[in-house]
Structures are given as C-alpha cells and as structure tokens.
N, C-alpha and C positions, 0 to 999 in steps of 0.2 A: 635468769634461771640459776638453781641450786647447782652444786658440784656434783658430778654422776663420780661415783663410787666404783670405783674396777678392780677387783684381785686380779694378780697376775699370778699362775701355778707353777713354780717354777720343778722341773722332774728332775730327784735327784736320786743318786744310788742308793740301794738299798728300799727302795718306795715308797722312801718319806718325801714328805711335801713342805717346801717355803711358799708363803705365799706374803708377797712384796702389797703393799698398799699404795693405789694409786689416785691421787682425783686427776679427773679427767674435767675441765669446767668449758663445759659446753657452749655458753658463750658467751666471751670475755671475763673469764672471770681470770684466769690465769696467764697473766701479760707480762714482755720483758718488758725491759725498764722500768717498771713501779707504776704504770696505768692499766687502763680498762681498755675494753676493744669496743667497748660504745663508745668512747671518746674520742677514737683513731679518725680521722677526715675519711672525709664520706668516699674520694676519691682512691684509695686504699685496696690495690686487688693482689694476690699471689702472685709469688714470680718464683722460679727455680736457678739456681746461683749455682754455680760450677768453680770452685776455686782450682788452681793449676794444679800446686801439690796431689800429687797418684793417691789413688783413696787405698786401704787396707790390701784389696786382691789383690793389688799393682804391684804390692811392695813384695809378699810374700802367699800368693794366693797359691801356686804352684806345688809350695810345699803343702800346703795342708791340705790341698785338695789328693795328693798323691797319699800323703800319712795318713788321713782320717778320710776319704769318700772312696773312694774303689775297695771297700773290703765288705763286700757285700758276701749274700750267701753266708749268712753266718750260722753252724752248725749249733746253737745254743738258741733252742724253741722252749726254755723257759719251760719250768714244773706247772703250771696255776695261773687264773686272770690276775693283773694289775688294773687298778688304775689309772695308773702314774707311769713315766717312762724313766730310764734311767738318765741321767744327764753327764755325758761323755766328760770325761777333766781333758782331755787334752787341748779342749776348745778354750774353755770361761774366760779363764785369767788372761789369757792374749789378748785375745778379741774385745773383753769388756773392756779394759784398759783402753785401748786406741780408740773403742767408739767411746770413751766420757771424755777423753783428750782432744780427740777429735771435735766435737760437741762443745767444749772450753776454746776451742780456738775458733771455732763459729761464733761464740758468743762473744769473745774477746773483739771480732775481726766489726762485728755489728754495732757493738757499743761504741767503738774508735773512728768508725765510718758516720756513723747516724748520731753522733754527740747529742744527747737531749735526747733527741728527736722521738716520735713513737713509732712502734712497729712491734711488729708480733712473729716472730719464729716457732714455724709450725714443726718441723722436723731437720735433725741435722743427718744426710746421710755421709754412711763414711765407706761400707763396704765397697758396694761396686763404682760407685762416685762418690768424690769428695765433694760437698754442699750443702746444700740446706734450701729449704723451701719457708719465703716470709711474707709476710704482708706486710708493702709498704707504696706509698704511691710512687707514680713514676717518677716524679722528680729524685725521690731516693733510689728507685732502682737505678736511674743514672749515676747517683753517684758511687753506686757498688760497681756499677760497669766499669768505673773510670779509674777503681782501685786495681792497682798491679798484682796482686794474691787474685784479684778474680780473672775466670776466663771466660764463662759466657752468664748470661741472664735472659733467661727464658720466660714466655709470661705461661704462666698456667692455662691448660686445656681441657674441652672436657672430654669423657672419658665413655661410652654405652657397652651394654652386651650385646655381641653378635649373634638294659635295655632284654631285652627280650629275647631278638632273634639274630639280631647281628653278630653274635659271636657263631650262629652256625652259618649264618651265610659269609662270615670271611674265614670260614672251614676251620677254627679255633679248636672246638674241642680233639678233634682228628689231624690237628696240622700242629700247631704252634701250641698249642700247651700240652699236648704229646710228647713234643720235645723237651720242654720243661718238665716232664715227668708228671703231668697232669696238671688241673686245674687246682690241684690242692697245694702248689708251690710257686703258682707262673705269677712271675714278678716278686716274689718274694727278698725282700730286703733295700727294695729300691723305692726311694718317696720320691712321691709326684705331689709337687708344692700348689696349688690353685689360687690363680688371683681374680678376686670372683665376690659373690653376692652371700658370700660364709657360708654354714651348713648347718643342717639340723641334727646333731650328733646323736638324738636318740633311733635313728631311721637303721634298721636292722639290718642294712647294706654297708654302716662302717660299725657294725659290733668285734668287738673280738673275742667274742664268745664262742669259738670254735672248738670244741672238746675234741674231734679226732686229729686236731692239730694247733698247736699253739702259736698263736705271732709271735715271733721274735722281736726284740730290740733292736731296732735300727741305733747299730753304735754309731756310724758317721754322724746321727741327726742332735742337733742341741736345742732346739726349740722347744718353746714353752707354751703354755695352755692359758688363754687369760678367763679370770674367771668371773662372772656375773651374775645377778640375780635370772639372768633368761639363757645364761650360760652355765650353769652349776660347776661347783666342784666333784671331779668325775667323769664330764665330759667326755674328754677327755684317756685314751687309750693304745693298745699295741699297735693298732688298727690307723684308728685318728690320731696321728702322732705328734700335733700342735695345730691352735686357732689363734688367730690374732684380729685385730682388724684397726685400722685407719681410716678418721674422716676427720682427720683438722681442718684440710681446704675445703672442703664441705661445709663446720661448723665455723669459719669463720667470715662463712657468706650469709650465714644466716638461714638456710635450706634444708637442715639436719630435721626430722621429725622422729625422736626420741620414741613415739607410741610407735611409728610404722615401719620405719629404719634399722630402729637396735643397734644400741650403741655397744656392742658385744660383737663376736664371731658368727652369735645365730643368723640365720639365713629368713628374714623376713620376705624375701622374695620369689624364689625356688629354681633360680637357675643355677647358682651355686651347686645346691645337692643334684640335683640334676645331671651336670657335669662330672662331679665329682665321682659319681655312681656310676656314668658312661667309661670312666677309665680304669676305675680299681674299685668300684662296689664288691662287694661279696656274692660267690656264687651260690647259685639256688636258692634267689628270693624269690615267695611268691608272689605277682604282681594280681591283687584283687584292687579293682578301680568300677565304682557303683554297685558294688555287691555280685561284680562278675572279676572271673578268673580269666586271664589273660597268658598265661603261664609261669615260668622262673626268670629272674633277672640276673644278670651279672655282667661284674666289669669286666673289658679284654685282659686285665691285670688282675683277678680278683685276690691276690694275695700280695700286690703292694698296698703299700703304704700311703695315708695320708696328710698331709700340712693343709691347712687350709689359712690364705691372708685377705680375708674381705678387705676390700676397698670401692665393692658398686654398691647401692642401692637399691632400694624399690622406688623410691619418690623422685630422685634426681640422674640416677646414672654414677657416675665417678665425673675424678678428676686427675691429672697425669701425677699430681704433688702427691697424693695420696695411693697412686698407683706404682711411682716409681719409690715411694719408700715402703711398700711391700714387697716390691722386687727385690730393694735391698737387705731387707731382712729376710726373704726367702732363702737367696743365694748364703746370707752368713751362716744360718741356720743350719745348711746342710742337704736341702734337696738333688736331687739328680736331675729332675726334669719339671720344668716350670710350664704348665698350660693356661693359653690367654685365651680365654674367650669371649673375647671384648678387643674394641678399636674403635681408633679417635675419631669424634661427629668429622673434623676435617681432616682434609689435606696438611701435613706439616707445610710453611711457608718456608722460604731460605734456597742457597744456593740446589741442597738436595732433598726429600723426604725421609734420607737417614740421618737426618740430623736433628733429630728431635729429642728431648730427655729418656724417654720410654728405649728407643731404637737403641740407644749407646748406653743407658743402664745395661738391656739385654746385649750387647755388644761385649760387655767387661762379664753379662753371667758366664754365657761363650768362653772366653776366655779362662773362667774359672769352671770349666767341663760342663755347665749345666746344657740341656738339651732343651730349647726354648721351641715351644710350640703357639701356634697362636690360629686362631679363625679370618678364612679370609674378608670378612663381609657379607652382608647379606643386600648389598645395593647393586646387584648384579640386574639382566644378563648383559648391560650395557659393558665395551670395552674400557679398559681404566679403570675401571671399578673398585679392584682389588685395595684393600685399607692395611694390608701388611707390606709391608718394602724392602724389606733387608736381609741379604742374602746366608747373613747367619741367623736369621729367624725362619723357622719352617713352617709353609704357610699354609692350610689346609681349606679346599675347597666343600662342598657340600653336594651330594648326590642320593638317589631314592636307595632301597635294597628291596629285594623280590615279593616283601610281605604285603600283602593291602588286605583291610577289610573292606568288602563290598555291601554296599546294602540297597534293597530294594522296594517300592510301594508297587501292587498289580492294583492295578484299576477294574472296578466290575463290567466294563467295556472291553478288558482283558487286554490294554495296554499296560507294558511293566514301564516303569521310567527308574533309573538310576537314582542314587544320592548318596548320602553318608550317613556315619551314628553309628556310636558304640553302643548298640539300643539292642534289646530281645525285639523279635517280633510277636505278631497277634497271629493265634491258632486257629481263625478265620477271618469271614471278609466282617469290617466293622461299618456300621454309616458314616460318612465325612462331615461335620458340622464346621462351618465357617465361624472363626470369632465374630468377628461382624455382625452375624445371623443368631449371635447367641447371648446378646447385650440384656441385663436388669430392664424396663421400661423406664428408671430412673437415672440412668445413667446416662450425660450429657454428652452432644456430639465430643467425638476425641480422636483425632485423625490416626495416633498412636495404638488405639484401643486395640487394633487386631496384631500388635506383639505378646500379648497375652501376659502382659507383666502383674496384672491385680487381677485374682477372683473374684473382689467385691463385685465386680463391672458384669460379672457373666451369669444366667440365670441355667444352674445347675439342672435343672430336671432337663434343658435342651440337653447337655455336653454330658452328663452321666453315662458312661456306656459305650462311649461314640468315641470316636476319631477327632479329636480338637486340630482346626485347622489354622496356621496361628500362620503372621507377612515375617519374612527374616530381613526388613529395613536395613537403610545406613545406620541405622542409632546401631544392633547387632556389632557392626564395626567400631564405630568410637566407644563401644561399652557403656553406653547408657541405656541398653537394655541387654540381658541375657539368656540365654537358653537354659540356663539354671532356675531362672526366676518363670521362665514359661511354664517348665518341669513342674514345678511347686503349683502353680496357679494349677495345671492339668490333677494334678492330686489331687490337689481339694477341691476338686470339680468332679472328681470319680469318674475323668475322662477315660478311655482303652489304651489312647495311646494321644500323641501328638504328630502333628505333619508339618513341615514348615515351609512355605512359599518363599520361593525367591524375590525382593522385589525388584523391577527391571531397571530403578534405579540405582543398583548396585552391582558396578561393571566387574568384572578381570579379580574379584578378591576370593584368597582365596580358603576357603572354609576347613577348620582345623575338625580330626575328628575326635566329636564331644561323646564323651560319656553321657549315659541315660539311665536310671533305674526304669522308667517306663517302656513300653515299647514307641519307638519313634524315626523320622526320619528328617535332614534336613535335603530337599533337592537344590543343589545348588546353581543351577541353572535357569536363566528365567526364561529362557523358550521353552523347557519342561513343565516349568512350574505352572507356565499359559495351559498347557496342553492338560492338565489334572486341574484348573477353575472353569475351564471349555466341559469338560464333562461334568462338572460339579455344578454348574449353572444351567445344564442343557437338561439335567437332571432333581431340579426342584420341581415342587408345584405350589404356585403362588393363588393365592384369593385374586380374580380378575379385579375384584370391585377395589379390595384394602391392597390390594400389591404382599399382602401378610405371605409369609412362608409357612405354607401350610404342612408338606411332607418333604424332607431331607431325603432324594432318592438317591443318590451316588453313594457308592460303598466301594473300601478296599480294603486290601491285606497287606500288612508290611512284612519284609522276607526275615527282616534281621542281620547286625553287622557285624554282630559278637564271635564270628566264626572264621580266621583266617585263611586266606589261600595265599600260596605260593607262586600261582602262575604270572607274575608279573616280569617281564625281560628288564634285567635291571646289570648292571648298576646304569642310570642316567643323571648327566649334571643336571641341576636344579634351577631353577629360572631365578632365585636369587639368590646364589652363587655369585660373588663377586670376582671381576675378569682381570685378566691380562690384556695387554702389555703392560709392567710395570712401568708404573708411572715414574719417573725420575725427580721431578719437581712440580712444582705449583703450576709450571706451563704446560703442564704432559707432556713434554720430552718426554720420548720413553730411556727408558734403562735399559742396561745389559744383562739383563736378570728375569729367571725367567719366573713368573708367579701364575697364581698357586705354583705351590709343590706337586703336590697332591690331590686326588679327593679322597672324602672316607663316607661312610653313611652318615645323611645329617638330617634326614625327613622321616618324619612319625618312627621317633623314636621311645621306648619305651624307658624311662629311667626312674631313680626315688626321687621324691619330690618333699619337700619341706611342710611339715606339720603349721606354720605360720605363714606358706607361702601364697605370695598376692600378684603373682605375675600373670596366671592366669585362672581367669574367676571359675571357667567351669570345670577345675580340680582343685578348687579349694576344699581343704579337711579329705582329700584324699593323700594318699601313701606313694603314690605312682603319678607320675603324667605324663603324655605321649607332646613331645613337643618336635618343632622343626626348627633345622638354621645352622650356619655356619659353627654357631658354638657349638651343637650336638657332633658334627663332625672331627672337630678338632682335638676333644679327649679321648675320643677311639682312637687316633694316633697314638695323643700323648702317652695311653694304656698300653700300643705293639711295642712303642718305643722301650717302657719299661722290660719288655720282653727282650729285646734287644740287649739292654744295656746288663743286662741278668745275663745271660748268655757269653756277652763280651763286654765285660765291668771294663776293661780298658781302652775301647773303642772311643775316640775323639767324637764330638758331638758334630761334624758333617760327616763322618763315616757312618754314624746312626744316619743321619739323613739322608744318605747315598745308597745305605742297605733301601730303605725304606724305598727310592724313587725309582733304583736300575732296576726292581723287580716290579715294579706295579705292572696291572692287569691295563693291556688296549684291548679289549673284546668283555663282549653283556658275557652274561651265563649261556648263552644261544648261542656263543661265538660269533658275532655280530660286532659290530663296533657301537661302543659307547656313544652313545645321543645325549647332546649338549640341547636344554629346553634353550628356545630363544627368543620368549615375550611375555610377558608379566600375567595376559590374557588368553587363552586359553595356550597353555604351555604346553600341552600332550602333543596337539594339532599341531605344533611349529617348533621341532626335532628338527636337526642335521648333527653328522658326526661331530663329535668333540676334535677340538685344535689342542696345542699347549696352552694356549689363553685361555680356554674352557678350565683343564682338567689337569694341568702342565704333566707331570710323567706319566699319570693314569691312575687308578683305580686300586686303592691299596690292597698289599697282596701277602698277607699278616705272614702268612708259614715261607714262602718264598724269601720273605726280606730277614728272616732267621740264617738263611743261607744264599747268602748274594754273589759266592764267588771273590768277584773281585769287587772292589768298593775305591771311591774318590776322596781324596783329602785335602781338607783345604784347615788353616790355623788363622789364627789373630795377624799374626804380621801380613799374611795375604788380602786380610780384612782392612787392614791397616793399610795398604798399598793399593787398594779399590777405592778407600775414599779420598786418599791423595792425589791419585788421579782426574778425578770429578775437578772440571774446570773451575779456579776459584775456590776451591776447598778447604786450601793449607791454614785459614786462621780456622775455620769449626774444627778441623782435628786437633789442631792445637788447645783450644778452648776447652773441646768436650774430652781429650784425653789427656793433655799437658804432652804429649808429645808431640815434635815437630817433621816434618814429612821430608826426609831426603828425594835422594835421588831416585829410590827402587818406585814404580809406579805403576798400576796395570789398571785394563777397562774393564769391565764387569765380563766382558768377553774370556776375558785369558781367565777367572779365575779359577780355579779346578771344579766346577762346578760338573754334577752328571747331569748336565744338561748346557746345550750353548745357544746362545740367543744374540742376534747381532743384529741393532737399528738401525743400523745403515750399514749396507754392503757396497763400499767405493771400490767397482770394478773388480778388486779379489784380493782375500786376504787366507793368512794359514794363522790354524788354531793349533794350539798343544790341549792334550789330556794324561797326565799319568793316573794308571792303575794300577791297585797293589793287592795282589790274591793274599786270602787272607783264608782258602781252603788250601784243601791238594794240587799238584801238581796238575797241571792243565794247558791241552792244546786247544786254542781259542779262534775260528772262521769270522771275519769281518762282513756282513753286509751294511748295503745301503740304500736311502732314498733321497732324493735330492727335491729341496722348495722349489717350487716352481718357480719360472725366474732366475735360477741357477744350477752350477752343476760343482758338486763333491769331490773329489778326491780320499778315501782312506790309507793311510801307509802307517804300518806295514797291512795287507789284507789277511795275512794269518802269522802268530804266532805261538811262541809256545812260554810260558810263563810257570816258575817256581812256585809252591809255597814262602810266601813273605817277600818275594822279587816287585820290581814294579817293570811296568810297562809303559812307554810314550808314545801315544799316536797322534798326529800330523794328520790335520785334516784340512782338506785346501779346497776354499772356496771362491769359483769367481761367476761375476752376478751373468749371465745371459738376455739381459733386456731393462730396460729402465723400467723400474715396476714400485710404485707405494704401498700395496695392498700387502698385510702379514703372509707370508707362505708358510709351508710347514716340511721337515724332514723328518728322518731316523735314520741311527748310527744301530746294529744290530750284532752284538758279537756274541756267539754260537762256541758254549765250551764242549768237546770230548765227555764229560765226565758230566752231562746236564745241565751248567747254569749257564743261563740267558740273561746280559745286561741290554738295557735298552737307555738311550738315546736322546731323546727327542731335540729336533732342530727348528728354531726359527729362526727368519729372517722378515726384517719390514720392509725398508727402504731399499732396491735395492738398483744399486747404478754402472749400468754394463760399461758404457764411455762418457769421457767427459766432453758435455755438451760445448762450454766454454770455447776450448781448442777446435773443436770441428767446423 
C-alpha cells in the first residue's frame, strides 16, 4: 500500500496554524533499519520495553504540573470563534527536546541490541514511561530483556470497549451546576482527555459556537489537532481542544482497514462521540433520532473541555502499545482527567494484575495529578469480573436510571402484552399479516423468509395496510439480519406498522431499544410472542380443501414507545456490571481493594453519536443513539469529576475519588436499597440488595460529592508501598518504575483508601484511616455495622475536627466464626453541620481461631 498522508495542526498564538507534514505508511513501508515490514519473519509480534531510566514526569513532572495545570478558571472568555487553539510556550521547547532525545536513545539502544537484525519501532514513549513498543521476534525480545538499560518486556495485548435525562436524575441542574453558577460554566477550564474510538467533531455537542458565552483557552493544554482528509483543517476548536490517533500495533499486524477504521481522529465507530458527549457534550442539544424528538442533551460538564486520542476501532478493538502511547501523550499534552472506556479481552498474567503497561502508564498519570477514570466491564454479574484493578484507577460500575420507555401491542382479544421500540403507534386496531402468509407464489422455500429482510419475497396487496408480522431470530443477534432492513422492506410493502416475534430459540438476550420511523413493536419475550401466534392462528380462515388462507382475522393496535415515564425505582446495578472481589492475579486471589468504586448511570443512555458510526446498525446516519454498558457510565463520572476538580483545582486525584465515594447514594429514589440484577436471563426477576462487589460505595451522588466534608488522601509513594508489599513484587516495581522498594511496605488494606476491604481476616486485626476536613469546622458522631462473621470496634466514636486538621480512626476488627463467604459492613460518620461520610466494609475469609493449635 501507498503512504497515508497526515497533517498535523499544530495551535499556536495569535490563531495562526503550522501544519507539520507527515507519512504515516500503513504497511511496511516505513521501517528502522533500511527494510520493509513484509520482509520481517513471519514470527514477529509487538512487545512493550520499559527501560530503567525515569521517563520525563519522574524527572520533573511536579513542577510543571504545579506552573502550567491548576490555573484553571481563567477569567479570559476570548472576543470571537477560533479555530485554532493557542499553544502555551511554557510547555514546547522542554518537552519536545526530551521526547526527540528520548526517541534518539531508543533508537540508538535498538540498533546496538538487534545489530543487523530487522525490527520495527512503533512508538517511543517518554512521558509517563520511558520505552518504546517494537516488532520483533522473541528471540530478539530476549535479547532486549537481557540488556541492563531494560527493565521489563511486555508482549502486547489486546485492547475492547466496555444523554438526555441523567443530568436531572443526578439533580445537576438544581444541585452541582448551581454551584457552579450554572450550566453555562460547570466545568469550564478543565479537559477531559478520551482514549477511545475518536470523534466526529462536526456533531453539535462539541461546537464552540456559543454566542452567550465564549470558551476559553485552556492555557495548561498543548495539544495538537492532526489533520486529514476525513478530518479537515478546522476540526478542530475551544471546545474540541485536540485529536490524535494511534494504530501502529494495529497496522503492523496487518488488521488496519483504512475504508472502515480511519486512519485519522474521526470516529468510524460511534462510541468515541458517544462518551465523549456523556461527560462534556454541550447543553441543550436536541436529540431528534427517526424523525422523533426525544428531548435536549447534555454533558454532566457541558463547558469542559475536550482531547480526544483514538486508539480502538470498529473492525478490531485496540491494542495496549497503541493505547499506552495515547495515554502518554494525553498526560504530556495537558489534560486533567483521562476517561477509559475500554479494558483488556484478559486478565493481566504475572505476580499481580497491576502490573501490566496500561495500569503503571496510569500509575505515573496519577502521579502527574491526572484523575484516571475507567469502566468496569461489562462481563458481569458473575464475581471477579471486574476488568479494572488498580487502586489509583477509579473504577466505575454501570446501573439503570428512572427513565424507561414502555411500549405496547393490545390484541383484538383485548390482551395487551409488553415490548419495546422507539416506534409511534397506530391510531387503531390494524389486521396482523404473518410474513410467512404473505410470500410472492415465486418465491422459494427460505427458512429465513419471515425476518422480513427483502420485499421482493412478499406480495404487497396481502401486507399494504396491515400489521407485518416479521420472527426476531438468532441472525437479529449476530447481525446478519436487522430491524432496519425489516423497517425498509415494511415501507415498501405500505405495511401500517411492524410486530416482531420473539423466536424461542433465543434465550436471556437482551433487546436494545430501536428506533422506528413506522409504528412498531419488538416483544421480547417468547412466551408473549406464543401468546399473540395462538390468536393469530386461532384467528385465520383457511380453504378446508387448499389449506389457502383465506381471511387474516386477528387484529391489533400498538400503544407506542416514543413517550417517556419516570416511574421506574432506580438506580439498579446492571446484570452486566462487572463485580468484585478484586481480583489480585491470574489465580483470583483476591485483593485488598475494593472494586468498582462506584456506579453511575450506564443503561439506555442517550448521547451524540458519529455521522460514520458502524457500532450499531440501527442508528446508523442518525445524530443520537441510546446505548448501554459500562462505558456509558464511566464519563458521567469522568464529567462530576471535572466538576470537582473546577471547584478544587488543587484537590490530589484520590481526594477527587474520595469526594466522589464518602458521598454516594445506598438507597433507590423510593429510599429502598439499591438492587444488584444477578443473571444474564431475565435480570428484573432475579434482584437482591447491592454488596460493595455489586456497587463498591454506591450510587453517585454528583451535588453531594461537591461537598464531602471530609475527604481520604492517598499519594504515589502509598501507591508505591502497596505494590512492594505484593509477595514477590520488588523486581516488577523495579522494572515498571526504575525504583527499588525499601523497607516502607503496606497491604491494600492499610492504604487510605474510603473504603477497607480485607481477604482474610486472621482472627483480628486494626485498621488506620486519616481524614482531612476540607469544610468548616465540624463535630462528627461515629456509627457502625459490623460483617457478619465479625465484630467492629470505632475509636474515637465522636470527634471534633478543624478546617484543614486531620483525623485518625482505628478501627478494630476481630473475625467471630470461621466463615469464607464475602460479608459486608459500614463505617457512618454523622457531622453537626450536615455532611455524611460513608464507609463501606468488606471482608471474605474470615478466621475466628487457629484451627492448627486446637
């Protein structure tokens, strides 16, 4: 293949634009050492290299995070649109300097190592790791092992992805952007980096076209816009404040598809804009999806800022080489808060699951203040589940919110039966014509025939007028047949509307809801769908002699689902919610940690969607699409987050996390306790209360976590003294960070974490927590509940705590009974002055005496 062609737009003072020429040679055309990458042995895959030497942040990340990222809020809202963004000097010349030196001693380190030999260097990162990601065979990656400048060699992994109303059901406009002085500021100055499937920057949710108030320049941000033929010069704005994107380990696998991919920023898939919209879209879009209004959209931030660093796909996913050097130019760039919505097909292997490139790239963001957000998975409700690990990563579950639309078929028998569809209804009862029943006479047996995928197949005078009754098969599921394709066939059939049969060979899945221009319904259910072919059949009249279907006597009316209600008791975890216990390694040992963090709303969510997006068929060439899953939940954090960090620009990135967890909501809107679904098949019917495994603190609680009181602090060197502890650890810290683990040591237990989780409880042990008000003065009441299995201790049970003082409480637990099963507690501290911290306590194992001695 030819050399793909890439401007890069670099934004600099004054509005002018450089634009850097780049080829990008898609495959093999551009190789170290003076060969081709179709020459390279067949045996040849990616590996990720860690050399010891401290990458850039290590050396002097603190200063520049202090001089150039906390000066937000900046009172200069700019005359007029741009553009172009200004491009900060205090950044360039440092930074670019160490990454081309840095980049020269990768090259140097390769060429000295691999003499002759071939290989290909996909990217050198310098920022938050010093390395580089190559293609070379194993025999070579050993010998980079065996060089003293390297510290670990990783092989490449691969990499997947895991609104409307949810800003009033987490009480936004009246709670948390109130505080902000409205929705016309909240988040204002803060960028939220996205590592993700790009975006479609013309979608009116990242315009900065806002005449009663202008975006500012985010001074802290230096990133650049690359620019493309599917990515214009322009793109690019206050608003959208850099795109990039990365797939070398992609194209050097051969997997890259240049027509469906896009080898640019643009978001060929639509979970990118999707996300991106759920955290800082713009408020008061309106969502029109099949020629119906749905109402205004907006992000919980709608006045930050966005980065965007593709690194997934539509065709393949990602991979970790291509995703940690997004991370690392996110963080050199300038962002405040990084959201992942995406996690690895596996388990990391090795002593612990923090030890993988991705975890310890975000390990040194941490370190350089960024607030890392990520999804927890969507392989839930099973335990272990959870695909985030690390306890400087906040890790966000997925639950319903109160919105549902309902839709319904009444039968001329005057049974109603349930279903779904963003569909109008019919303004009476219609006849029901079965596909099957409404076949061409030429048209040959075709077992598939009653998906209603081809008109040709169906003789229009039957289905004109009528109710087309079409099977919703497995194909529906693998997508080899759609409900968009039905839609169309019912068109040009001048069908009334469509109904869709469940077939019964299609268990526990569960049905997204689809837009319809017609009026339509799908029942997802295949004991309903019996119950509506039982009157459709009992209701024909056939020629005795020809078995012909003579009159179509079953008639109904669909109700229509285009119309929202709110009575739904929400918030509830999601059945594919990915769980706790974290997993500690590859044997599921679990960890001292507790996951998720969080939940946030992450089911039929409404957000923009990408003009090329192909992730899902039936909102293609729409503007909007209602989608589910852990990634929908995790940039509504990352979006309160920005609220947060606007509020308290100096706030450490687990004090953000700590506001966020001591407030969350345990109780529905019915003041009910939160129900965790817990089976893949019918999930409504098989409810019990949420655990920390389900839901870890609760149910984010956006206006509350603005004001937490008192908040938990935990830093790098605590982080650093957690994984020295991990039995066996001291060479991967050494490797992944070039520092070596003394004496200081702790278990995931002791960390300051607001929340304590303990895997084994050997007879009784005491926990420390310090907390540090960070309101008014305040007298604070201790209660508590104790895991079953054991019994608590709080000291002190009341104190009284300063503004800016801290507090230590000693909490002493010893086990009551030899027990394996997870328990659960809560730590409850009650201030004078209203703020309520909460707690949550688990234990698993837990062992009253030692059997041994007895």
């Amino acid at each position: 293949m030819g050399a793909y062609r890439m401007w890069v737009e670099l934004k600099m003072e004054k509005d002018f634009t450089f634009k850097l020429l780049f080829v990008v040679l898609l495959l093999g055309v551009f190789v170290a050492g003076g060969f081709c990458l179709d020459d390279a042995d067949s045996d040849a895959v990616v590996y990720i290299v860690t050399l010891k030497q401290a990458p850039v942040s290590h050396l002097y990340g603190e200063e520049f995070r202090v001089k150039g990222h906390h000066h937000h809020n900046s009172k200069n809202h700019g005359s007029g649109n741009v553009s172009r963004l200004d491009k900060p000097s205090h950044i360039s010349h440092k930074h670019a300097h160490n990454a081309s030196s840095t980049s020269r001693m990768h090259n140097s380190l390769l060429r000295k190592v691999l003499r002759g030999e071939k290989y290909l260097k996909l990217y050198s990162y310098h920022y938050l790791i010093n390395g580089f990601a190559v293609l070379v065979t194993p025999q070579q990656a050993f010998k980079l092992a065996n060089r003293r400048e390297v510290a670990n060699v990783a092989l490449d992994f691969s990499i997947r992805t895991a609104t409307t109303h949810t800003p009033q059901f987490l009480g936004l406009p009246l709670g948390a952007w109130a505080e902000e002085g409205g929705y016309e500021t909240a988040g204002e100055g803060i960028v939220i980096g996205f590592i993700d499937t790009g975006i479609d920057p013309t979608h009116p949710s990242f315009s900065d076209n806002t005449p009663e108030r202008h975006y500012p320049v985010p001074q802290h941000f230096s990133g650049i816009c690359e620019v493309t033929r599917d990515f214009p010069s322009g793109s690019c704005n206050r608003k959208l404040v850099g795109a990039r994107h990365f797939a070398a380990s992609a194209i050097t696998r051969g997997i890259f598809n240049t027509s469906q991919d896009y080898a640019s920023p643009f978001d060929g898939d639509g979970h990118g804009t999707h996300t991106a919209s759920v955290a800082a879209g713009n408020h008061g879009i309106s969502v029109v999806v099949a020629g119906h209004h749905f109402g205004d959209a907006s992000g919980m931030a709608p006045r930050a800022h966005v980065a965007v660093y593709k690194a997934l796909y539509k065709s393949f996913g990602g991979f970790a080489a291509d995703v940690v050097a997004a991370i690392d130019q996110a963080a050199q760039d300038g962002v405040d808060i990084i959201n992942l919505s995406i996690t690895p097909n596996r388990r990391p292997p090795g002593v612990a699951t923090f030890f993988n490139p991705i975890d310890m790239a975000l390990l040194s963001a941490v370190k350089a203040g960024i607030f890392v957000v990520q999804a927890a998975g969507n392989t839930g409700p099973s335990p272990k589940s959870v695909s985030s690990f690390s306890p400087w990563i906040f890790t966000v579950g997925a639950s319903t919110h109160d919105r549902v639309y309902s839709n319904s078929i009444v039968l001329g028998n005057n049974i109603t039966i349930p279903g779904v569809g963003l569909a109008p209804g019919t303004d009476s009862m219609y006849t029901l014509v079965m596909a099957s029943h409404a076949l061409n006479d030429t048209v040959a047996s075709d077992m598939y025939v009653g998906e209603c995928q081809d008109a040709s197949s169906f003789n229009q005078t039957l289905v004109q007028g009528n109710l087309l009754v079409c099977s919703y098969s497995v194909r529906f599921v693998l997508g080899l047949s759609t409900i968009k394709q039905a839609l169309e066939t019912a068109k040009n059939l001048s069908a009334a509307g469509v109904v869709f049969c469940m077939d019964p060979f299609v268990i526990g899945f569960q049905i997204n809801l689809t837009p319809m221009r017609l009026p339509g319904i799908i029942i997802p259910s295949a004991n309903d769908s019996k119950i509506l072919l039982q009157y459709y059949n009992s209701s024909l009249d056939q020629d005795e002699v020809t078995k012909k279907i003579t009159r179509f006597g079953a008639v109904a009316s669909i109700s229509g689902g285009l119309k929202a209600n709110f009575s739904l008791s929400a918030p509830n975890v999601m059945f594919y919610s990915a769980r706790g216990p974290d997993p500690e390694d590859s044997f599921l040992d679990d960890a001292d940690i507790l996951k998720p963090n969080l939940v946030a709303p992450g089911n039929l969510i409404w957000a923009a969607w990408s003009s090329g997006g192909m992730d899902s068929v039936e909102f293609e060439g729409e503007d909007f699409a209602m989608m589910s899953g852990t990634s929908m939940a995790a940039p509504h954090v990352a979006g309160l987050a920005a609220l947060i960090k606007q509020k308290f620009p100096n706030l450490s990135t687990a004090a953000i996390g700590s506001a966020l967890s001591t407030t969350a909501s345990l109780s529905d809107k019915y003041g009910g306790p939160i129900l965790a679904q817990r089976s893949y098949a019918n999930p409504d019917s098989n409810q019990s209360p949420a655990t920390p495994f389900d839901m870890g603190s609760g149910f984010v609680n956006a206006t509350a976590a603005l004001d937490p009181g008192l908040i938990f602090d935990t830093g790098y060197s605590d982080y650093m003294s957690f994984l020295c502890g991990i039995n066996g650890s001291a060479p991967m810290v050494r490797n992944y960070t070039g520092e070596s683990c003394g004496a200081s040591t702790m278990s995931g237990t002791d960390l300051n974490l607001p929340s304590i989780t303990i895997s084994k409880l050997n007879q009784s042990r005491t926990v420390q927590r310090t907390l540090i008000n960070i309101a008014a003065n305040e007298t604070y009441v201790v209660g508590w509940s104790a895991p079953y299995g054991a019994s608590i201790k709080v000291t002190p049970a009341r104190f009284f705590i300063a503004c800016g003082q801290q507090q230590v409480l000693n909490v002493d637990f010893n086990a009551t009974m030899n027990n394996s099963s997870p328990s659960f507690g809560r730590i409850g501290l009650f201030g004078n002055q209203g703020h309520v911290i909460n707690i949550p306590l688990s234990v698993i194992v837990k062992i009253s005496y030692n059997t041994t001695n007895s």
